[in-house]
C-alpha positions in Angstrom: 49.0 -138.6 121.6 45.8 -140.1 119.7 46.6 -140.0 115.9 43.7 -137.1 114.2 43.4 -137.5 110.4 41.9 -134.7 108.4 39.8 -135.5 105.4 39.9 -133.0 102.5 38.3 -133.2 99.2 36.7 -131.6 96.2 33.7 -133.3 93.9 36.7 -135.9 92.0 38.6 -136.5 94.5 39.3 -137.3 98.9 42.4 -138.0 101.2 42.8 -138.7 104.6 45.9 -138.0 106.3 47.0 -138.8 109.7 48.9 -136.8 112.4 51.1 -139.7 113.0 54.0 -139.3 110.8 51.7 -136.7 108.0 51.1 -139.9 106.1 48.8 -140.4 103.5 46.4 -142.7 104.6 43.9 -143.1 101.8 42.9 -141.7 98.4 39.4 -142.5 96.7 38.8 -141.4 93.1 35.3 -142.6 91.2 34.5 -144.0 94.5 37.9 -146.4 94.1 40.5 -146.8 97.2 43.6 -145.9 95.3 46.0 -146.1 98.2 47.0 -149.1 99.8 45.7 -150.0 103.5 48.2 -151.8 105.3 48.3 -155.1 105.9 50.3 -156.7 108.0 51.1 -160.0 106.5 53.0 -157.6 103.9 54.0 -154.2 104.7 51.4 -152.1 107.7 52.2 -148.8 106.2 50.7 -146.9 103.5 52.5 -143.8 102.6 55.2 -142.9 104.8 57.2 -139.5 104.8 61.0 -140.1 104.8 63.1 -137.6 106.0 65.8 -136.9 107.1 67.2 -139.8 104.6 66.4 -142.3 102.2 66.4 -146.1 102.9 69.3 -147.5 105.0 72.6 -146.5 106.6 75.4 -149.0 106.8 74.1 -150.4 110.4 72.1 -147.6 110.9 74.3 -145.4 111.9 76.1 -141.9 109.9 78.9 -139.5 110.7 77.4 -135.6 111.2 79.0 -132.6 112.1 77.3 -133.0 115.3 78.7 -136.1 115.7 77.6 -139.5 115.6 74.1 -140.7 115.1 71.9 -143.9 114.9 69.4 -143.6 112.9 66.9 -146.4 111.4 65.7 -146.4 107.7 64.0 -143.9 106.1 64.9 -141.5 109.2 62.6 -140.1 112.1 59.7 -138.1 110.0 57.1 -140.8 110.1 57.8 -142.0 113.6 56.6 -138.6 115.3 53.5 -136.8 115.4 53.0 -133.8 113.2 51.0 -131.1 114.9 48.6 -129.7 112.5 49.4 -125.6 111.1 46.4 -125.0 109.1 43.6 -126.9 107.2 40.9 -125.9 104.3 38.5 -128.1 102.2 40.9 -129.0 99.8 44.5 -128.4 102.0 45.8 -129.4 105.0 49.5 -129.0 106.1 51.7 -130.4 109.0 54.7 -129.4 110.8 57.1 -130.8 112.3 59.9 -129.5 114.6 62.9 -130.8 115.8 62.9 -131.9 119.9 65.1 -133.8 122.2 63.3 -137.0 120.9 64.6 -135.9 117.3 67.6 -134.9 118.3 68.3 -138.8 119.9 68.1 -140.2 115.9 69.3 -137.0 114.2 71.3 -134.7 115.9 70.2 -131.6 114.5 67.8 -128.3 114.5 64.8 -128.4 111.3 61.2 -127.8 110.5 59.5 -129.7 108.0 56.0 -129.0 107.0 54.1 -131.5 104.7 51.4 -129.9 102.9 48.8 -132.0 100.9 46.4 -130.3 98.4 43.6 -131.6 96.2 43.9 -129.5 92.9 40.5 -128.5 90.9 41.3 -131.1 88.1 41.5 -134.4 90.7 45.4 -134.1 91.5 46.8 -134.7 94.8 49.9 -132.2 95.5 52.0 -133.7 98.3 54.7 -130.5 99.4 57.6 -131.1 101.2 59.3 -127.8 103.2 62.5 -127.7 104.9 63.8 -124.9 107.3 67.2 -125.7 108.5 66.6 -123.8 112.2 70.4 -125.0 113.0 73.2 -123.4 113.4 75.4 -125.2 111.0 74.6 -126.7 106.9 71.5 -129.2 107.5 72.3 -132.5 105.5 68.9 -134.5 104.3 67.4 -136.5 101.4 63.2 -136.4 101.9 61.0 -138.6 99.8 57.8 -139.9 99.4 56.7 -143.6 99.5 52.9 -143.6 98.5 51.8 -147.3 98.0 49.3 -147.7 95.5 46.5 -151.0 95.3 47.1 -153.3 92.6 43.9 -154.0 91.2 43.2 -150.3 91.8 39.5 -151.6 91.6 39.0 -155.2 93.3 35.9 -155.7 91.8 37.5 -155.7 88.0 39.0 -159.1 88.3 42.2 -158.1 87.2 45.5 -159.7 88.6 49.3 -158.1 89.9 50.3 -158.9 86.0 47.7 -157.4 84.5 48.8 -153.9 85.6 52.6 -152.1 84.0 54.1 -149.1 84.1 54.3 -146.6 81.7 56.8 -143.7 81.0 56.6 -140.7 78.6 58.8 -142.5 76.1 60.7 -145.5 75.4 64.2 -145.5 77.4 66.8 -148.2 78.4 67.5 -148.6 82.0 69.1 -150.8 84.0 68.4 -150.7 88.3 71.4 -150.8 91.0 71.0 -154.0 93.3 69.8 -153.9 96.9 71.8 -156.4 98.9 71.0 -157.9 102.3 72.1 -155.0 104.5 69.4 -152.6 102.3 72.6 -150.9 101.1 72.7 -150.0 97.2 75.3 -151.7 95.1 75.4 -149.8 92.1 78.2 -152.4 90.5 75.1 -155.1 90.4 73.2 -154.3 87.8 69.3 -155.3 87.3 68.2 -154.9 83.6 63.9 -153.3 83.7 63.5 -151.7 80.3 65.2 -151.8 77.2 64.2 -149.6 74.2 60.5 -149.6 75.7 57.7 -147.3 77.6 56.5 -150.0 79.3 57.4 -152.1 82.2 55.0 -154.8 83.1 54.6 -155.8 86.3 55.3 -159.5 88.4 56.3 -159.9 91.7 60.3 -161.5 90.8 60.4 -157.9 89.5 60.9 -157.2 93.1 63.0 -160.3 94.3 66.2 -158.0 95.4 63.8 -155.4 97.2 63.4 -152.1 95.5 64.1 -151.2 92.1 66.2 -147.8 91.7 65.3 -145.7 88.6 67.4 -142.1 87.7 66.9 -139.9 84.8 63.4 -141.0 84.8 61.7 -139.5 81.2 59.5 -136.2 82.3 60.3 -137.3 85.8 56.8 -139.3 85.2 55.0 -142.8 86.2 51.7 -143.8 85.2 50.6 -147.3 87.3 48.0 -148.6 84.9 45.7 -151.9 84.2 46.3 -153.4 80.5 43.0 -154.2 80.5 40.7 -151.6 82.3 40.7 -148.0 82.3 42.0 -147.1 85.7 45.2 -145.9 86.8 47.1 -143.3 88.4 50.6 -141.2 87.3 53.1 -139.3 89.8 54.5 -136.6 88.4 57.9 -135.6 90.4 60.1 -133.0 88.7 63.0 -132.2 91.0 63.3 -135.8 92.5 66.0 -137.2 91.1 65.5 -140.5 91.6 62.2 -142.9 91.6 62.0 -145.8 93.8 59.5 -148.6 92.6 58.7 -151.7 95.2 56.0 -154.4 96.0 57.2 -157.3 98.4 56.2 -160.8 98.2 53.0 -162.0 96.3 52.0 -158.1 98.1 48.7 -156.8 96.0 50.3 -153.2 95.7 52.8 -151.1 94.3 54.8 -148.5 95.9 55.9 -144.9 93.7 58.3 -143.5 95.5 59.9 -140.1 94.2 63.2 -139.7 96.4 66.1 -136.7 96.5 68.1 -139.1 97.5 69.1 -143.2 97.8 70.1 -145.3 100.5 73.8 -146.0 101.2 75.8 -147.3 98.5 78.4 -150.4 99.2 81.0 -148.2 98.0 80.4 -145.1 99.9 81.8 -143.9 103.5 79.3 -143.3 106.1 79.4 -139.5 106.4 75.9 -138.2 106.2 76.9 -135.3 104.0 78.5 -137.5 101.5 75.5 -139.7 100.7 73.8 -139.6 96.9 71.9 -136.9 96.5 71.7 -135.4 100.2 70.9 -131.3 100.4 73.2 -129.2 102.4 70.4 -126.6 103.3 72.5 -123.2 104.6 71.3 -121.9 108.4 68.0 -120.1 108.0 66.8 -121.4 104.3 64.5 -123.0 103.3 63.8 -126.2 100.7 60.7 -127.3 98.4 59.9 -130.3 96.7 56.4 -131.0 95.2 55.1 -134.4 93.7 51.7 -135.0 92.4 49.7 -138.0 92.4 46.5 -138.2 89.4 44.0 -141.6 89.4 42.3 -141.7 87.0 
């Protein structure tokens, strides 16, 4: 099926997003490309949906109670097309439902629903929904991965280490390890901030793949130029966790509120017992909302 993407937008602020996989596909403020385009010398994606997990299984593969199932990182949500529910000026929302073709990677019955809505003030909403249509507890960690360009404005000048990021308040944290496998060793400790609201950014930030924040202050990131005026924060209460990645000498960097993390070193491979998966009952439904503003 050929990919449709829907524009919306209001006088401060446009996104497009596809059919393929509800991703994000671009997000101008001032005029300014915000989100990264894909480029294939790096990373082709820009702002994949994950669902049903986060990151990596040990060999790609999980224990349900439906038995066994393979299932590649970040899960099936942005390797299907999302038929379009409805669509406004400012809102557009996708739905996805489980199929055979679902079924072959993860072996059970769901809707998701991605809505994306531009706010009055400039925000971008991006709403996750989750109706567990099975007959038995549906496990799942969702998250988003929005990559962001870094310069946000290539006609500043600016460089990869001219930009940091910023939280509410000074904090101390130290990121679990991502080993080869893309499994999280939480023994292997990375240092990022210490006593500061600040975290600079260079690329050997990002030498061991993804850094892994928790307890993030006011579940809030601002991605902002030291020397200019632009910028953009993602607010993501309800997340618990906040993946932050570039790769390479890549001219980007990826915000990614999570439920969820990938497998741990230490942990069995039963999908219900992975860090900070939902056990959604038969019939209810689950809501996460987190909110991108460039400024």
């Amino acid at each position: 099926m050929a990919q449709t993407v829907t524009t919306i937008s209001s006088p401060k602020l446009s996104a497009a997003v596809s059919s393929e996989g509800a991703q994000l596909m671009s997000l101008v403020h001032d005029g300014v490309e915000y989100l990264w385009q894909g480029d294939e010398r790096w990373w082709p994606r820009r702002a994949p949906v994950l669902f049903p997990i986060v990151g990596a299984l040990r060999n790609d593969r999980c224990t349900t109670a439906h038995g066994e199932a393979a299932m590649p990182q970040h899960g099936v949500a942005r390797r299907f097309t999302h038929q379009i529910k409805a669509v406004t000026d400012k809102s557009v929302t996708f739905r996805l439902e489980s199929s055979e073709e679902t079924k072959e990677l993860f072996p059970y019955d769901f809707v998701l629903e991605m809505t994306y809505e531009i706010t009055d003030e400039g925000a971008l909403l991006q709403t996750f929904k989750v109706i567990n249509t099975d007959s038995l507890p549906l496990p799942f960690q969702l998250g988003g991965h929005p990559a962001f360009n870094v310069p946000l404005d290539p006609e500043s000048g600016e460089r990869f280490e001219d930009y940091q990021l910023v939280f509410s308040r000074p904090w101390t944290y130290a990121s679990p390890q991502l080993n080869d496998d893309h499994l999280l060793d939480w023994e292997a400790e990375v240092p990022v901030v210490e006593g500061s609201d600040t975290l600079p950014l260079r690329h050997d930030l990002f030498a061991h793949d993804a850094l892994v924040l928790t307890d993030v202050p006011d579940s809030c990131v601002t991605l902002r130029s030291a020397q200019g005026d632009r910028g953009i924060t993602v607010d993501f209460p309800g997340f618990d966790y906040c993946g932050i990645w570039s790769c390479g000498d890549a001219p980007f960097c990826a915000i990614e509120p999570w439920t969820g993390t990938a497998t741990g070193t230490a942990e069995d491979d039963e999908l219900a017992h992975k860090r900070g998966v939902v056990m959604l009952e038969p019939g209810e439904t689950f809501e996460r909302t987190f909110t991108m503003r460039p400024f």
